[in-house]
C-alpha positions as CSV (number, residue, x, y, z in Angstrom):
1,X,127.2,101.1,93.7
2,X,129.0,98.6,91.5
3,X,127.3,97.5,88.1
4,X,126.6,93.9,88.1
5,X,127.0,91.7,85.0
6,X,123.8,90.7,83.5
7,X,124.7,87.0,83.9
8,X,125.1,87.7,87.4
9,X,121.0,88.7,87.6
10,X,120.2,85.8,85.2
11,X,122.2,83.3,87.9
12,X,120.4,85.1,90.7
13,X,116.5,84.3,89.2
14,X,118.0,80.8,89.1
15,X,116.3,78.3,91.7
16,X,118.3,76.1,94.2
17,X,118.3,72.8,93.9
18,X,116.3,70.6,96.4
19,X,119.7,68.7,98.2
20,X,121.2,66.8,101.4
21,X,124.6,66.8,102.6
22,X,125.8,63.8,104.6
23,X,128.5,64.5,107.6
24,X,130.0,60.6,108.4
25,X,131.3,59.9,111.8
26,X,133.7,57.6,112.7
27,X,134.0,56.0,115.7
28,X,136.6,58.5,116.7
29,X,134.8,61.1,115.9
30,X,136.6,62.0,112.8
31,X,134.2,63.0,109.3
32,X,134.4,61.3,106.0
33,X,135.0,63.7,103.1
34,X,136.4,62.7,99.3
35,X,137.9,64.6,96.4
36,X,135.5,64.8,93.6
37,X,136.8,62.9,90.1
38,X,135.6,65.5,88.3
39,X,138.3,68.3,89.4
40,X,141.6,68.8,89.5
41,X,141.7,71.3,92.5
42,X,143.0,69.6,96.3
43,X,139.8,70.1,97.8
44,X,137.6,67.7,99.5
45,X,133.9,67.5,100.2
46,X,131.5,65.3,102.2
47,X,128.8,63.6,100.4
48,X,126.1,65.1,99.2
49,X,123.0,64.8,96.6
50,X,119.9,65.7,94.8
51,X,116.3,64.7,96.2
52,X,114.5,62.7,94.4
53,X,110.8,63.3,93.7
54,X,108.6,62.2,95.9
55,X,112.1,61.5,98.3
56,X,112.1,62.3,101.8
57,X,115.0,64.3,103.2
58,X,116.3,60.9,105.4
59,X,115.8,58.7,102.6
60,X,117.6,60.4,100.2
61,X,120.7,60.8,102.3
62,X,121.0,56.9,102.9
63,X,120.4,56.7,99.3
64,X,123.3,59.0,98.4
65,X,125.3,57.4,101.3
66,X,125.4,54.3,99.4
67,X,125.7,55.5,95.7
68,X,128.8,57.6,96.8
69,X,130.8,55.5,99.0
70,X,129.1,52.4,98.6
71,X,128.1,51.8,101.6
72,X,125.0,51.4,103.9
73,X,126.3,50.8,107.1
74,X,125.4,54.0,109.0
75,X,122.2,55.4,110.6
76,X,120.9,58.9,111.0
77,X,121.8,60.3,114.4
78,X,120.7,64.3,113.8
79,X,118.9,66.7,111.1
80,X,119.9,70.0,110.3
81,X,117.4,72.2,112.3
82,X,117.1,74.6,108.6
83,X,118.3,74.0,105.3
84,X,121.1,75.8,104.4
85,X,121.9,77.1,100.8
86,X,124.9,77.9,99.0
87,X,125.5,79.3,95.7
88,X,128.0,78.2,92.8
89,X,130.9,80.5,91.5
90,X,129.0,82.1,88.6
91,X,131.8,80.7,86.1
92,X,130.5,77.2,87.3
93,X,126.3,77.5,86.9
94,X,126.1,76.9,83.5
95,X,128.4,73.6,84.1
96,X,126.9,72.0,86.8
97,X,122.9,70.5,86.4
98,X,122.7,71.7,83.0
99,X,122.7,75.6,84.0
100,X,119.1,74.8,85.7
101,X,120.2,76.1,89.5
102,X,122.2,78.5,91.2
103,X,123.3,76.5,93.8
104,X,121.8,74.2,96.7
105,X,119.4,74.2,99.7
106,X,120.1,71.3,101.8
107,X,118.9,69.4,104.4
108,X,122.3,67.9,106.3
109,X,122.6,64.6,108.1
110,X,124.7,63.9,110.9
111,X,125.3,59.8,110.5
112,X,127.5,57.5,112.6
113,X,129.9,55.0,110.6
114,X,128.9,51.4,111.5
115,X,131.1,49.6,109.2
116,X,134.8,49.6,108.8
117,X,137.1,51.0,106.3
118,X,136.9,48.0,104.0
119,X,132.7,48.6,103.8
120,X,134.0,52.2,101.8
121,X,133.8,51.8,98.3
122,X,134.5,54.7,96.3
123,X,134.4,53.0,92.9
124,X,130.7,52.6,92.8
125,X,128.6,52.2,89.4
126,X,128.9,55.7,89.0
127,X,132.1,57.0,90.6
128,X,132.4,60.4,91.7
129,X,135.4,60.6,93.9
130,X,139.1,59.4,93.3
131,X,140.0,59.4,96.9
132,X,138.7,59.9,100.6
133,X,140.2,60.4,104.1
134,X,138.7,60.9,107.6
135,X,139.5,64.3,108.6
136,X,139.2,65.6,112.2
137,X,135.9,68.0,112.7
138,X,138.5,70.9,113.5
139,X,140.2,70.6,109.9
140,X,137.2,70.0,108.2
141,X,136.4,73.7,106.8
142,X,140.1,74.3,105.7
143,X,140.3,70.8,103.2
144,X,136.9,72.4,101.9
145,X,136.1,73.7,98.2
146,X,136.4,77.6,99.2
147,X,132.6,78.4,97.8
148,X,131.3,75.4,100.6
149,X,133.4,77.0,103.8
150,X,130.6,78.8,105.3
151,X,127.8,75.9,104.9
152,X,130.3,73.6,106.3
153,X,131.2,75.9,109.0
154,X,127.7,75.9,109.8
155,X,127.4,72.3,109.8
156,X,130.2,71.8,112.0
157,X,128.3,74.5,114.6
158,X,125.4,72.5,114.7
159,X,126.9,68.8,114.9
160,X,129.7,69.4,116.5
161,X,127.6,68.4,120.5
162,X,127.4,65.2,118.3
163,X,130.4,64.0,118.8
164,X,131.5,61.1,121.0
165,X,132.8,62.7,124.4
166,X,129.8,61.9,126.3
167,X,127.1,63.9,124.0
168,X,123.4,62.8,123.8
169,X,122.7,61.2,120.6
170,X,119.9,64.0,118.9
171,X,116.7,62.6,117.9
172,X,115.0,63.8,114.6
């Protein structure tokens, strides 16, 4: 068995950090995603956040969904039966939340789009992407940061009877 580094067991006795992720459907059925400001690789993420204390799950995903894209003009149309965690590359923990967590449990949010592309408004207050595109659900997991591929492969599993073609909006 391999030696692991001693950083490696520090990250590990790290906590997640309480989270939702926010999957934006277009009419068409195509899913919002952004490249974050802060990096200079080519990949894409949808929006996601911290919960607040004292936040519910629901509420803090329309929260984010406005201080991301600056917008409100979506509603909730499924929940994530489970959270789902993922952890950081260990070169990234102690640069991201001040070291404090390995990575995040989230609750995701399936939401449909009621606005139009003018209502998207990435130069919020506190900007945190420099660009954003609506992907097909199918090319979704290959325009994703490598280390979120298998959370947004689950994702995609669960929403994907969301989509328009006659599916049964899910009730939470």
């Amino acid at each position: 068995m391999p030696k692991r580094n001693p950083v490696d067991r520090d990250i590990d006795s790290l906590p997640y950090r309480p989270g939702v992720g926010l999957m934006l459907l277009s009419a068409t059925d195509h899913v919002f995603v952004a490249r974050r400001i802060d990096t200079a690789a080519e990949a894409w993420q949808m929006p996601q956040g911290g919960i607040d204390e004292g936040e519910e799950p629901a509420e803090a995903a329309l929260r984010e969904l406005e201080e991301e894209i600056g917008t409100a003009k979506a509603r909730i149309i499924a929940e994530s039966r489970s959270w789902i965690s993922y952890d950081l590359p260990p070169a990234l923990v102690p640069r991201v939340w001040g070291g404090r967590f390995r990575g995040q449990r989230q609750k995701w949010f399936a939401l449909r789009f009621e606005g139009t592309d003018r209502d998207i408004d990435i130069a919020t207050r506190h900007p945190e992407f420099n660009a954003w595109k609506w992907v097909p659900m199918d090319a979704l997991v290959d325009v994703i940061v490598p280390f979120k591929r298998d959370i947004y492969r689950q994702v995609v599993e669960e929403f994907r009877p969301l989509l328009a073609k006659g599916a049964p909006e899910q009730r939470r």
